[in-house]
BAGU-695831 format. One record per residue (C-alpha): residue in three letters; x negated, y, z. Coordinates in steps of 0.02 Angstrom, whole numbers, plus 50000, padded with zeros to 5 digits. Each point is the difference from the previous one (the first is absolute). Example, Ala and Ser with C-alpha at 12.3 -4.5 7.8 and 13.67 -1.06 7.14 Angstrom:
<nodes>
ala493854977550390;ser499315017249967;
</nodes>
This chain:
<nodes>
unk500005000050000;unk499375015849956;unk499445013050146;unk499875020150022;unk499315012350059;unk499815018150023;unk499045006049853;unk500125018450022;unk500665012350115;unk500525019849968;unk500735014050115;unk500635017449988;unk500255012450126;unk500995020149973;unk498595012450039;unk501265007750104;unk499124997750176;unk501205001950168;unk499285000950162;unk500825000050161;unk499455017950028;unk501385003349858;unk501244991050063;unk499785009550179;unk500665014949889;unk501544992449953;unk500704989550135;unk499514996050186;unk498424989550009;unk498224998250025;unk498584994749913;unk499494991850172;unk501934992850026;unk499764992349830;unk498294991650013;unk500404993750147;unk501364989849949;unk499674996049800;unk498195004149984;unk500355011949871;unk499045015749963;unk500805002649821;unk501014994349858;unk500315005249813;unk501545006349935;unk500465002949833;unk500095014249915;unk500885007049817;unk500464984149884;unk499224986150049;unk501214985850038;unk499854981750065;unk499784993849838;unk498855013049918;unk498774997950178;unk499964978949968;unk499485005349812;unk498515009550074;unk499584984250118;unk500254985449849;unk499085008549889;unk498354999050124;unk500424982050035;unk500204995649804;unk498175009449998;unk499314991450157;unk500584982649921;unk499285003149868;unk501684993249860;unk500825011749904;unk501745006650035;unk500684988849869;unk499374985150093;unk501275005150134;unk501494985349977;unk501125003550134;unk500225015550138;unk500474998750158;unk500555018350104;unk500135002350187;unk500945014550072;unk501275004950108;unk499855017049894;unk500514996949824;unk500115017049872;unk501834995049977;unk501294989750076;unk500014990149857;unk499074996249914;unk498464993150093;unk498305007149994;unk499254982549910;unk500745006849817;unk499405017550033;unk498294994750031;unk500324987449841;unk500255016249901;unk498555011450082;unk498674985649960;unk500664998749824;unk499844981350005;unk501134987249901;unk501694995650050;unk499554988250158;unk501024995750136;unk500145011450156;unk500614994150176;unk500335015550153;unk499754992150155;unk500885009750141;unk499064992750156;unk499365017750057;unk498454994250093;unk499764983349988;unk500475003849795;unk498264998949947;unk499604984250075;unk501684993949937;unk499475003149840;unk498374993550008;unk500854984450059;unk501294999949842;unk498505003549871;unk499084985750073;unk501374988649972;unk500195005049817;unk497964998149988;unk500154982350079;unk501354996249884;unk499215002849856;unk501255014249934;unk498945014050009;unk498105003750009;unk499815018050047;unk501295010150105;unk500065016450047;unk500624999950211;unk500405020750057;unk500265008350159;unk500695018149986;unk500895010350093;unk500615018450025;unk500675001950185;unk499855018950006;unk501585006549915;unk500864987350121;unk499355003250170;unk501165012050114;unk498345012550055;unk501015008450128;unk499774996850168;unk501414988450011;unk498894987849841;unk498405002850118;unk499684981650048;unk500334993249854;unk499485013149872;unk498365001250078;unk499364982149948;unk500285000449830;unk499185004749830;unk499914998749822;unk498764988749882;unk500004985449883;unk498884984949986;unk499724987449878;unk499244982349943;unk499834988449869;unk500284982750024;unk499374989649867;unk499464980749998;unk498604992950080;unk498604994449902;unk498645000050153;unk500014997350189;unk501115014650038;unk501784995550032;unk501505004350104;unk500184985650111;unk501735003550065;unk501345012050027;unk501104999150170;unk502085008849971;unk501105005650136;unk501475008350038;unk501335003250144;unk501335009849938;unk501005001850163;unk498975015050050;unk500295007949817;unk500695015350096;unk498385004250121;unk499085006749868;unk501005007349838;unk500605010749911;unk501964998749952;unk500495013849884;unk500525000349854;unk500454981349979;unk501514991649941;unk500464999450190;unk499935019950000;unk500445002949820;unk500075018649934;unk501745005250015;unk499944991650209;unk498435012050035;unk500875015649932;unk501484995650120;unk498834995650105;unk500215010350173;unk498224993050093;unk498625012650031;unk499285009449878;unk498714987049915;unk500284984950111;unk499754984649906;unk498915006049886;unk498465001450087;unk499014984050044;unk500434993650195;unk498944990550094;unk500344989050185;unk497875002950012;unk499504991150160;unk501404985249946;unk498944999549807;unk498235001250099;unk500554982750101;unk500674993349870;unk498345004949870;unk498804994250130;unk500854982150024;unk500234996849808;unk498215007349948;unk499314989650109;unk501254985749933;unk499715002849822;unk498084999250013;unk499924984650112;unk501234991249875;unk498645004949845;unk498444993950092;unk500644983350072;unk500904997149814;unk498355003049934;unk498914989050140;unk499165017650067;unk499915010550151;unk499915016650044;unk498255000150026;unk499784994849791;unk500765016949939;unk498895012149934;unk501395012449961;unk501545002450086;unk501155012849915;unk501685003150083;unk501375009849922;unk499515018150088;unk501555004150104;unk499315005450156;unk498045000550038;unk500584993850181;unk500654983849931;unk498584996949880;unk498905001350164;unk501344989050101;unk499754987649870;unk498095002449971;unk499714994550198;unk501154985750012;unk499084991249836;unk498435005850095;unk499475006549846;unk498415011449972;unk499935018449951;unk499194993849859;unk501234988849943;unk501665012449986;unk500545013949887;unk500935014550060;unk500275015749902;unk502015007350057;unk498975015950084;unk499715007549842;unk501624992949917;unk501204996950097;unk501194985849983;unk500394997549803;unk500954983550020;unk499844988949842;unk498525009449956;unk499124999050171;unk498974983149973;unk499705003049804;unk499265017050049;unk499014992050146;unk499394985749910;unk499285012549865;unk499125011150126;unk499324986250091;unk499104991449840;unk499565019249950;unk498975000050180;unk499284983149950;unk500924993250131;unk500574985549922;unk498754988049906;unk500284985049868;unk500364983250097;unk500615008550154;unk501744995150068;unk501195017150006;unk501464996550109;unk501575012549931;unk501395002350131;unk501755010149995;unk501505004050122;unk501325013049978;unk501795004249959;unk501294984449972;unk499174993750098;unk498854993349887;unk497914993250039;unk499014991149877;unk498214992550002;unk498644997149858;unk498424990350038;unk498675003349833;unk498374993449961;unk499545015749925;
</nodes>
């Protein structure tokens, strides 16, 4: 059976940088309130035109590059967001149109951020099937125009920032392979972290009847100490499940990359694998958290810093909305 592996990976951040200093000017925090509890020093936000799908343009066109195929080479897309340009439809056609590639398929994956690895996990599959040879997985996202920056948004509005990530996953001629991909989901807490309008369930004409507070609904909520229990438990979960799958321990990863919600969990996580400074990425205080494009952006920065070597095992981990957590253990 054919194998894959990550052949090439892109990113793309707005040059738009926010740091908590700004946000001081516009609603009540601190740069010292925020740091303590996210780790967070700054984040970009877009500004102008650039949209989801434009920003994972930016980032697939470095990873084509860095994988050294051409765009035509590219059989199948695969887009992660919780922040497509339109309702419908998804982002994977617009980016289909932006490369200028032939007519291949294109699958939206709306995991928010554990999409990425989802999608690495669904290209895999197609790779080990034999269907396709190289696929383009993105993570993009635009949280900015969404987030409620008054000080009622504060804790939420705070974590989050704007950026896209991508990688090409091609088959495996060599040593390098994904070994395995870990899914999860428990969709009884759907409602701790969400956002719930517009949606068939609040339709149009039901929000302009709609008597609620000015903006409720529309703003991303979060139950934040209830998602850091939950993150901690399933991170922890996720990886476990990938290294005993894979006959490993914690003590064989080289690179641990965890979707970069909270710079507190990622250090939670960090000393219960008892893992070295060495041997983790972290880079949410100068982004923020981008969701589906937090590990594809990591992952590209941490290979930039020579961080990551051929042969070494990079263990890729994700919780967040849904909720959903996912796991990838690579031979890289």
């Amino acid at each position: 059976m054919p194998k894959s592996k990550i052949k090439g990976v892109g990113f793309y951040v707005p040059d738009n940088v926010i740091k908590n200093s700004d946000l001081e000017e516009i609603m009540d925090t601190s740069d010292e309130w925020i740091q303590e509890r996210t780790g967070i020093k700054e984040r970009r936000w877009v500004e102008g035109d650039l949209t989801t799908s434009l920003m994972g343009t930016y980032a697939s066109k470095i990873a084509i590059k860095n994988a050294k195929i051409s765009k035509n080479d590219i059989d199948f897309i695969i887009f992660a967001t919780l922040s497509p340009d339109y309702f419908f439809p998804g982002s994977g056609v617009l980016l289909q149109k932006n490369l200028q590639i032939k007519e291949v398929g294109a699958l939206d994956i709306r995991n928010q951020c554990s999409g990425f690895i989802y999608g690495l996990s669904v290209a895999d599959q197609y790779i080990k099937s034999g269907m396709y040879e190289n696929i383009l997985v993105v993570g993009s996202e635009i949280h900015s125009g969404g987030l409620d920056k008054s000080s009622r948004g504060r804790s939420v509005s705070v974590i989050f920032g704007d950026g896209a990530g991508a990688a090409i996953v091609s088959k495996s001629n060599d040593e390098s392979e994904i070994l395995s991909t870990h899914l999860h989901s428990e969709g009884k807490f759907a409602d701790e972290l969400a956002v719930i309008k517009p949606a068939t369930t609040f339709w149009i004409d039901k929000i302009i009847d709609d008597d609620e507070e000015d903006g409720k609904g529309f703003f991303p909520k979060m139950n934040g100490n209830f998602v850091f229990k939950n993150a901690i438990k399933r991170f922890e979960e996720v990886i476990f499940e990938s290294l005993n799958h894979n006959n490993y321990t914690s003590k064989d990863i080289d690179m641990l990359i965890t979707h970069q919600a909270n710079l507190r969990i990622s250090q939670y996580i960090q000393k219960k694998l008892n893992i070295d400074d060495n041997n983790i990425f972290n880079n949410i205080m100068s982004y923020g958290n981008t969701t589906a494009a937090s590990i594809p952006i990591a992952l590209y920065e941490a290979l930039e810093k020579n961080k990551i070597k051929r042969g070494d095992l990079v263990c890729l981990a994700a919780f967040g909305s849904g909720f959903t957590w996912a796991s990838a253990l690579i031979r890289w």
